[in-house]
Phi, psi and omega in degrees: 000130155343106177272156199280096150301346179265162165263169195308327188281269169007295189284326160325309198300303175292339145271008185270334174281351170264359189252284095058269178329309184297334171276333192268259219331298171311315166311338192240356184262326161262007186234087196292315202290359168278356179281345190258336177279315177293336163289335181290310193276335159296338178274318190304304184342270197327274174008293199259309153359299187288300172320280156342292199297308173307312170280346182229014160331171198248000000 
């Protein structure tokens, strides 16, 4: 048998990210209009986040 070069975290990660896909994925297939609300609320965050951080830096 071949050895397994990733470690154990490594490989967790990639699964929680495909399972994690599969689910947003599902989510959106039956719900289309949450692809716009969650990228909407996701761009204002990020946004006022950046603006905070850029005003109030050390």
């Amino acid at each position: 048998m071949p050895k397994k070069t990733n470690n154990s975290n490594s490989t967790n990660t990639q699964d929680l990210t495909s399972v994690l896909s599969i689910i947003v994925g599902l989510i959106i297939l039956i719900w289309p209009n949450i692809l716009a609300i969650t990228v909407g609320l996701f761009l204002l965050i990020t946004g006022i986040l950046d603006l905070y951080r850029r005003n109030h830096s050390a």
